[in-house]
N, C-alpha and C positions, 0 to 999 in steps of 0.2 A: 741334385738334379737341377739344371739349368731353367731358369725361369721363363717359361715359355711364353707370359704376358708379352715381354718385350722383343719376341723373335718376328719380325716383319717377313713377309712376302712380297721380297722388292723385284723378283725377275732381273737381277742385277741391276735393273734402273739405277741411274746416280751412281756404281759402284765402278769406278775406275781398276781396269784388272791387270791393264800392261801399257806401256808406252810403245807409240808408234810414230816414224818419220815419214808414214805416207802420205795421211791427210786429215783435216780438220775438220771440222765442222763449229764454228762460229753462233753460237745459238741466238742472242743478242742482235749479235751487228748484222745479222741473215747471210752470212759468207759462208760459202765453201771453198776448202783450199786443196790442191794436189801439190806435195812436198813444195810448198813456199807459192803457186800460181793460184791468184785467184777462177775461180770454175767462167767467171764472165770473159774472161783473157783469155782464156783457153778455148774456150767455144767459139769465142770470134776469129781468134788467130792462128790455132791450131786443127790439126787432123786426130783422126783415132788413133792412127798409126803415131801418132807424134806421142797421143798421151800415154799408150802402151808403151811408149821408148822411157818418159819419164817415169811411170808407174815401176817396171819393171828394171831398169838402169839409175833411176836416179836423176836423171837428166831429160834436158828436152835433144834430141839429135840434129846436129848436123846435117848438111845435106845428102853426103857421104853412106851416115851412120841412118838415115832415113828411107834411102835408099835398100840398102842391105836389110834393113828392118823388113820393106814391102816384098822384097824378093827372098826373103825368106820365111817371110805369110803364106804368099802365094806358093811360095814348093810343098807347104803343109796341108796344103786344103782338102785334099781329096782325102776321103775315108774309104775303110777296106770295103773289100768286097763283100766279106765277111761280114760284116757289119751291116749293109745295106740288104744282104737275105735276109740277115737277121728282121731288120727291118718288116721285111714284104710278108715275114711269117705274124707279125703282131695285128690282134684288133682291130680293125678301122676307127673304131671310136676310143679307143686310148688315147688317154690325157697326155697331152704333148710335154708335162713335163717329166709324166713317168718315164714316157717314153727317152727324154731326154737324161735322165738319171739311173736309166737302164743301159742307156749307152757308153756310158762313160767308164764303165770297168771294162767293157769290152775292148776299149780302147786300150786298156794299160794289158790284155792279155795282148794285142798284138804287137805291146812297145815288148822287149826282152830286157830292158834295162829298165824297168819303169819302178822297179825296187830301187836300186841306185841313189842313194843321200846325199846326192853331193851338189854344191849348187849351179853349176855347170849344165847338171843332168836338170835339172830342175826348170834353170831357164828355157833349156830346148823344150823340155814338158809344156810349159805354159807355152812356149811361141805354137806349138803342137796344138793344146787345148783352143786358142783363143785362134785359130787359123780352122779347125776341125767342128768345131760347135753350130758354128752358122748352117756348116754344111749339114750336117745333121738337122737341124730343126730345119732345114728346106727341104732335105730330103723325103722326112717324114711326110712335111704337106704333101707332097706331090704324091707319096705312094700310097697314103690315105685315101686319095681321090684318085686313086687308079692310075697315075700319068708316071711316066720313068723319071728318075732325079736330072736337072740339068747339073751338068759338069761344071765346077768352076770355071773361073775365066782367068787368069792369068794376069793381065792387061787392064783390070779392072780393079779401082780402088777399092779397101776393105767391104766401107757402108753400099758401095756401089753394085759389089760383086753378091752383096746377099739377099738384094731386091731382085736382081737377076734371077739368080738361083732359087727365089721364090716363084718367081712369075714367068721365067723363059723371056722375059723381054727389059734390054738394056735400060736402066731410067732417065728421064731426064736430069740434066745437071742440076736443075734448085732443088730437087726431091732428093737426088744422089745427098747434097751438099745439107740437106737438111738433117736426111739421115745418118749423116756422119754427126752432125749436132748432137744428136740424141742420142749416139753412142757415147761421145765423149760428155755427156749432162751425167749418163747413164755407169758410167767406170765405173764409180768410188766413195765410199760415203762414209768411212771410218766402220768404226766395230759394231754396226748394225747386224740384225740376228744371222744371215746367211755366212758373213764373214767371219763371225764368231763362231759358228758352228763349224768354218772350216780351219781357222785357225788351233779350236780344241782340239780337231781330229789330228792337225799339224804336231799337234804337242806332245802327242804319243810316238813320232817321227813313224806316221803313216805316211806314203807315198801322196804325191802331188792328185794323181786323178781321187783317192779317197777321199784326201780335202776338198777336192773340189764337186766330187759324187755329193758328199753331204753339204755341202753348201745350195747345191741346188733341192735337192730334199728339202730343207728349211724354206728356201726360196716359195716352191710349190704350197708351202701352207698360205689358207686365206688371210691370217692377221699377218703375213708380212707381202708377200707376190700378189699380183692379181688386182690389183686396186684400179689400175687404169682398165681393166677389164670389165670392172663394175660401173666405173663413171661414163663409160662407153653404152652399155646397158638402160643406165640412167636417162642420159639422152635420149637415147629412144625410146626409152618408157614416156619420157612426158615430149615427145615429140608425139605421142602415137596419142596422147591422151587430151594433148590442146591445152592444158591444164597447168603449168609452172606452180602456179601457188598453192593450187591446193597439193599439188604432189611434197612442195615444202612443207605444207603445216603437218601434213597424213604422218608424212617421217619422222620429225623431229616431235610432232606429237604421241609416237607410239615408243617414243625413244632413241629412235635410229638415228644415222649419221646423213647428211650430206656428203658421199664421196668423192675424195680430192681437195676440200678443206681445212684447214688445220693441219698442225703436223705435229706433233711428239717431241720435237727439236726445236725447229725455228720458232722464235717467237715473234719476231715480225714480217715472216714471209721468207719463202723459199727461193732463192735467187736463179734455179734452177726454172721456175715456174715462167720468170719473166721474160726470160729467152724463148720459152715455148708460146708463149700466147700470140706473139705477131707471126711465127713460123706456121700457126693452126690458120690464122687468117690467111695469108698469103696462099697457102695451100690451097684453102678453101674456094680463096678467087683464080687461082689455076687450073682447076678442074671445075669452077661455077657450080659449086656447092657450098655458099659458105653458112649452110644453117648450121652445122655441129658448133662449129666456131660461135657465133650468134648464141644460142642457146648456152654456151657455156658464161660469156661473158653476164647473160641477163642472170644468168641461174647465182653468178660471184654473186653481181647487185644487189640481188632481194636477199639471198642469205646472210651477205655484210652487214644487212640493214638491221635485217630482223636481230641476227645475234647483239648489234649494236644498242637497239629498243631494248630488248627483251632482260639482256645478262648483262651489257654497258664493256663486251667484249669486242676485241675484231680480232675477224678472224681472217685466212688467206688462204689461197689458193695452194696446194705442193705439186712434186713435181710430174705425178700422177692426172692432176686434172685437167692440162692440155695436153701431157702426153694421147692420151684417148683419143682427140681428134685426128692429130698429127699422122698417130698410128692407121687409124680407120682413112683419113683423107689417103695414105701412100697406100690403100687397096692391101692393109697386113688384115690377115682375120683375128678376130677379138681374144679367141682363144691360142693364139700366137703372140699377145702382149708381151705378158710371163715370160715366155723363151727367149723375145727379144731382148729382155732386162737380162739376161743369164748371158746373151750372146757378148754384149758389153760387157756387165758387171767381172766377166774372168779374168781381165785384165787388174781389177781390181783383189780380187779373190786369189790370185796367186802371187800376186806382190805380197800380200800379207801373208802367206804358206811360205814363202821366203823369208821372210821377214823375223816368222818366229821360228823357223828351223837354222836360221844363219848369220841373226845381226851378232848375238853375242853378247849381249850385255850381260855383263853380273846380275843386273836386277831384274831379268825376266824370269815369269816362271819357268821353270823344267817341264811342267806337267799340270795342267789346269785339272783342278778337284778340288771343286766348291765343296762347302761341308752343308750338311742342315739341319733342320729340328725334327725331331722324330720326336711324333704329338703320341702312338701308340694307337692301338686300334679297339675293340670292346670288351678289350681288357684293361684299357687306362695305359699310361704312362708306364708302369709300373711293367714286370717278368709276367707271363700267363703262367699258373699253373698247368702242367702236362696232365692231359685226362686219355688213359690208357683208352685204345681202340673200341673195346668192349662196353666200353663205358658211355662213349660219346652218342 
């Protein structure tokens, strides 16, 4: 019998399971990288649509190849019709990413090739997925609160066309421009739990929407989705309350987290976070509201301080805790955070469904299947005796 003293429960933490040429994550040096670009380079000098061309091709495009990219975004946008009854027959109060995770097989019942393994079919899938998804979480909004879905816009850049599509009304260009930011912050982050759980599903050569179904399923749980939803929350908890410190001490006194600081990875801060926090300002003085902004910076201060005092730690902001305001400043509702991160992150989520169904290498697994320790249950370790029906 294997000595179960030394069997850890690491949730794969620390446990390297495949090699990947998409992206990195720098824990140390606080860098993020998309196949060889740093995420700072990116965000400044690039579109969404650019980072999808790298994501998915390998490359950044041409103006050609960037071109052809947008215009065959834009021919995939609209979803069936089928799908949008579908829609109008669901709960009003369904959770937007059920709702979004329910949709996505429907989507492979309208492709006829959506079985097809080949990576050709695969790429059209994702241009498919990552062109179709926005439309859906907008759709939904509007037919929750009773209003018909606007139609895409053709004419209108990726980040651009799905604030539209939320709100009926075109945005302005620093919001458009910002939200394209936070698409491309938002892409990619190596083998964090949603892409992992789509990559698994990838390794039984399930079809792209099932990898990508279950990526967002993971997605929807609270320890990984949602976090900018709470820090948003948070906000207006100790807006409402006047109180900043003592909302600190209550928290971190009863054990809880400050959410949005810290992160699991970086250990000196999120490089992701720094680009968000003058985009939440500026926001905030474009529509002259900048308390979210305000409160977030004072809320870093006294926490840095305190965990600084207290534990002789520092800690930092991720990309979570200006996302919040950012989000709330462009008029998203709280409860559409989550789907936002899903609308971006598919770009990233089917590069890797590519990835493991078609790089090829000798040293990938065929089929991910962890093993584990079976501790046994109130019968010990050991076989139960069988106790006949009559007897029990």
């Amino acid at each position: 019998m294997e000595n179960l003293n030394n069997i850890v429960n690491t949730g794969l933490r620390g446990v390297t399971v495949a090699n990947t040429k998409i992206s990195h994550v720098d824990s140390d040096a606080g860098k993020l990288i998309y196949r060889g670009y740093l995420i700072t380079d990116l965000a400044e000098k690039t579109c969404f649509e650019e980072v999808v061309n790298l994501l998915l091709f390998e490359k950044l495009p041409n103006p050609e190849e960037l071109r052809q990219l947008r215009t065959h975004l834009a021919a995939q946008r609209a979803i069936p019709k089928s799908l949008v009854a579908s829609l109008k027959t669901c709960p009003a109060d369904s959770l937007p990413m059920d709702i979004l995770q329910a949709a996505i097989p429907l989507l492979a019942n309208n492709d006829p090739g959506a079985a097809e393994l080949t990576l050709e079919k695969s790429i059209d899938t994702a241009i498919r997925l990552i062109a179709e998804i926005p439309t859906i979480v907008c759709a939904w909004h509007r037919i929750r609160n009773g209003m018909d879905p606007v139609p895409p816009d053709p004419d209108l850049n990726h980040a651009a066309n799905f604030l539209y599509m939320l709100t009926g009304e075109v945005p302005d260009e620093q919001t458009a421009r910002f939200f394209d930011i936070c698409l491309v912050l938002h892409a990619e982050h190596s083998f964090n739990a949603s892409t992992f759980s789509a990559r698994q599903v990838a390794s039984t050569r399930a079809h792209m929407y099932a990898a990508i179904s279950a990526a967002v399923g993971s997605l929807s749980g609270a320890l990984h989705g949602g976090a900018n939803t709470r820090v948003m929350r948070m906000l207006k908890e100790i807006d409402e309350s006047g109180d900043m410190d003592e909302y600190i001490s209550r928290v971190l006194n009863s054990g809880g987290k400050i959410m949005g600081l810290g992160h699991a990875v970086y250990k000196n801060g999120d490089p992701r976070a720094k680009i968000l926090a003058p985009m939440s300002k500026a926001l905030g003085q474009s529509i002259g509201e900048t308390r979210w902004y305000d409160l977030s910076v004072l809320l870093e201060e006294k926490t840095k301080a305190l965990f600084k005092a207290k534990k002789g730690l520092d800690i930092y902001p991720n990309v979570d805790f200006y996302s919040a305001s950012v989000y709330y400043s462009m008029g998203i509702p709280m409860d559409l955070f989550t789907p936002v991160f899903a609308v971006s992150r598919i770009a990233g989520w089917a590069a890797h469904v590519m990835e493991e169904q078609f790089a090829g290498a000798s040293d990938k697994p065929a089929l991910y299947r962890p093993s584990s320790a079976y501790i046994g249950d109130y019968c010990g370790p050991a076989e139960c005796p069988f106790v006949a029906m009559d007897n029990r």
